[in-house]
C-alpha positions as CSV (number, residue, x, y, z in Angstrom):
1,X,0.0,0.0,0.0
2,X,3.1,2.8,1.1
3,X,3.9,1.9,-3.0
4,X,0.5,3.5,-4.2
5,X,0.2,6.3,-1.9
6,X,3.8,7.8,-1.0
7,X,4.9,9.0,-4.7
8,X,7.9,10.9,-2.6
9,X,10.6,8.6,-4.1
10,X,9.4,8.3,-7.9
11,X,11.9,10.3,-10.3
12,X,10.1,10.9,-13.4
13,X,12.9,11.6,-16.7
14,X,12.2,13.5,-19.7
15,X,13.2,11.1,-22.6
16,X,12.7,12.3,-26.2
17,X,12.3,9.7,-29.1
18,X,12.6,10.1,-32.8
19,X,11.3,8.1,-36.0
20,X,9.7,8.0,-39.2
21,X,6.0,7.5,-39.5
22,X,4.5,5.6,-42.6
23,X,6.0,7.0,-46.2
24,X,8.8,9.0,-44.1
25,X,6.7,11.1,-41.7
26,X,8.8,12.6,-39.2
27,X,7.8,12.3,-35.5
28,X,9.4,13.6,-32.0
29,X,7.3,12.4,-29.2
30,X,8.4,13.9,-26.3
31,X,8.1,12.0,-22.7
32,X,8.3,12.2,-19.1
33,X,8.3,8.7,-17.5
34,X,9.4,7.0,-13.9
35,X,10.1,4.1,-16.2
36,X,12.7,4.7,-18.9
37,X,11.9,0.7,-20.4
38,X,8.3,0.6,-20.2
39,X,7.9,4.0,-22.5
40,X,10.7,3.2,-24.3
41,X,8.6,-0.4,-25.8
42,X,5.9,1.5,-25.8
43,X,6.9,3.9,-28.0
44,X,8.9,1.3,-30.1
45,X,5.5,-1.7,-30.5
46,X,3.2,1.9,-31.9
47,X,6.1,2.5,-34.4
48,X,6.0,-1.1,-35.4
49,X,3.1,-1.6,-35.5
50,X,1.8,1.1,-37.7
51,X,4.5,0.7,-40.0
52,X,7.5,3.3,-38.5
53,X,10.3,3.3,-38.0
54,X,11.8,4.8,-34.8
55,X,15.7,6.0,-35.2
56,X,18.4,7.6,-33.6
57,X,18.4,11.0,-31.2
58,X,18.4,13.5,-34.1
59,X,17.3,12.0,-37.0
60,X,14.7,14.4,-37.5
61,X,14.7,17.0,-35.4
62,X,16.9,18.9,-38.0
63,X,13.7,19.3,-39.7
64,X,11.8,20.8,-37.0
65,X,12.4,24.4,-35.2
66,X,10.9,25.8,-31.8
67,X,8.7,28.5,-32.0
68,X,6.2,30.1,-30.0
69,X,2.7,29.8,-31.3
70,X,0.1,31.7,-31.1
71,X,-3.7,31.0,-32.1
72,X,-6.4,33.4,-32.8
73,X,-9.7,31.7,-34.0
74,X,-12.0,34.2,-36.0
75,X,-15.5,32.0,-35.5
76,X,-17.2,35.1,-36.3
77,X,-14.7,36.3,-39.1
78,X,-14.6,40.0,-37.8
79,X,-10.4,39.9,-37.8
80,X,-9.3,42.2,-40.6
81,X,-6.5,39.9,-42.1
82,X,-4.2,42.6,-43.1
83,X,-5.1,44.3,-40.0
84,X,-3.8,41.4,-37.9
85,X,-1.0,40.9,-39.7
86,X,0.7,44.4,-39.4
87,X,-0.4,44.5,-35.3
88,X,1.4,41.4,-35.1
89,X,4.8,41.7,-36.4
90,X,4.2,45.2,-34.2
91,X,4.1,43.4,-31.7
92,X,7.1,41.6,-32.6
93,X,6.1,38.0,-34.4
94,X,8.5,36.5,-37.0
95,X,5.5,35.4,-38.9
96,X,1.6,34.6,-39.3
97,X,-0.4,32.5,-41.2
98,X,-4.1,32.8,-41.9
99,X,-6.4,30.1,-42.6
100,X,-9.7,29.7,-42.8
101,X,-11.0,31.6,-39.7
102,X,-8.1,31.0,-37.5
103,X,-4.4,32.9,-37.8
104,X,-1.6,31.5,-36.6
105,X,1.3,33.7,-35.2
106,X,5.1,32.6,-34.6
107,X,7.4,34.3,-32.5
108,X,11.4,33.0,-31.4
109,X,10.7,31.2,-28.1
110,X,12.3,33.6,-25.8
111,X,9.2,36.5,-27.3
112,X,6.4,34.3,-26.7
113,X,5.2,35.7,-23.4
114,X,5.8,39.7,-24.3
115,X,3.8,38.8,-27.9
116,X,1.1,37.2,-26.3
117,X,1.1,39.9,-23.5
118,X,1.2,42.7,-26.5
119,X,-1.5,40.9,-28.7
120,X,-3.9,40.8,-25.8
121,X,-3.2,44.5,-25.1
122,X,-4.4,45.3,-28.7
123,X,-7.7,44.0,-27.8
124,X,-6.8,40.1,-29.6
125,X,-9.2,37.0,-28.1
126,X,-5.8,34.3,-27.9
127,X,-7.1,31.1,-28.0
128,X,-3.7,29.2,-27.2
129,X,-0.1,30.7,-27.0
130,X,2.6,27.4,-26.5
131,X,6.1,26.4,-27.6
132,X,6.0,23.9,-30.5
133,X,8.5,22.2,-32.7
134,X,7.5,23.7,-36.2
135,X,8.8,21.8,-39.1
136,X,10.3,23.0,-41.7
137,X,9.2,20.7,-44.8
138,X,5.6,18.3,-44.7
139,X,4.8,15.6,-46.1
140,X,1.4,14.7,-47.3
141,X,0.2,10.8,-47.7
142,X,-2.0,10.5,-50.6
143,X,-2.6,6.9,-50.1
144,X,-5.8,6.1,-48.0
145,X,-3.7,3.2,-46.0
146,X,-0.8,4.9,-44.7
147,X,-2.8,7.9,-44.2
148,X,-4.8,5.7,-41.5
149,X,-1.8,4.0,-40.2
150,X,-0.4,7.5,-39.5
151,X,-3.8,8.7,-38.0
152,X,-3.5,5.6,-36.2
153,X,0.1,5.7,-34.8
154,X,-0.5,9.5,-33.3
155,X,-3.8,8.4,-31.9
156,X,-1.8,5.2,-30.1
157,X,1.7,7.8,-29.1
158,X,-1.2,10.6,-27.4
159,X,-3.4,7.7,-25.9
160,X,-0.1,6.8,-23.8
161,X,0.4,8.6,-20.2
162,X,3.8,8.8,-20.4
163,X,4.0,11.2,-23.5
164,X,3.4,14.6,-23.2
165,X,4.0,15.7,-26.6
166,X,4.2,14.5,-30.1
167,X,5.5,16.5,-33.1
168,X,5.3,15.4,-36.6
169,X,5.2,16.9,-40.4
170,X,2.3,15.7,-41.7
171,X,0.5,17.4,-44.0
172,X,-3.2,16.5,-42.8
């Protein structure tokens, strides 16, 4: 029973994993775990089994960047798009993307806070403001198969407790 209730003596790691999903997806899944070999066949039987592959620390995370991201939805689409744009490289984003009712601002990861802060001062609704790993080239399946393996393999890696984050350039 002292196992279950006094957590006191569990050290939890950070562990990051790298791979190639179906038709060269790349995938960082990101993990904090009081069991390095548990997670670490986890993550390795979803790979498997959906037809990955998972590789070596760094194998892709050359292709992906951090960045802080901001989100703005426009339900009502009352957001001015050229309007937005210049307030937010004001405000001191790197870049923003528009599409379909919602833009999507960038910023280096050390501006995140002061642009979310600066946004919101100009009167913005943010609906999310996090650091992501952006990458830098996609990859789109056309096949119906691996596009439901894929779909299948992030389902399975965000279903797991021990992940905390998954990354990937798939081109939905």
């Amino acid at each position: 029973i002292k196992k279950f209730t006094d957590n006191s003596d569990i050290n939890y790691e950070e562990i990051v994993y790298e791979g190639y999903g179906p038709s060269g997806v790349a995938i960082i899944v990101e993990t904090s775990t009081d069991n390095r070999n548990r997670t670490a066949g986890n993550v390795r039987a979803a790979f498997s089994k959906y037809g990955g592959n998972l590789g070596q620390n760094g194998c892709v995370g050359y292709l992906f960047e951090e960045k802080g991201v901001i989100t703005i939805v426009d339900e009502d689409e009352e957001i001015d798009e050229d309007k937005i744009m210049e307030d937010a490289l004001e405000c001191g984003a790197e870049d923003i993307k528009c599409e379909e009712g919602e833009f999507t601002i960038y910023t280096s990861p050390d501006d995140l806070d002061a642009v979310r802060d600066a946004i919101i001062g100009m009167g913005y609704k943010i609906d999310t403001a996090d650091l992501a790993k952006v990458p830098s080239t996609y990859v789109s399946l056309t096949d119906e198969d691996l596009a439901k393996k894929m779909f299948l393999l992030l389902e399975n890696l965000n279903d797991n407790d021990d992940i905390q984050a998954v990354w990937h350039n798939w081109d939905e």
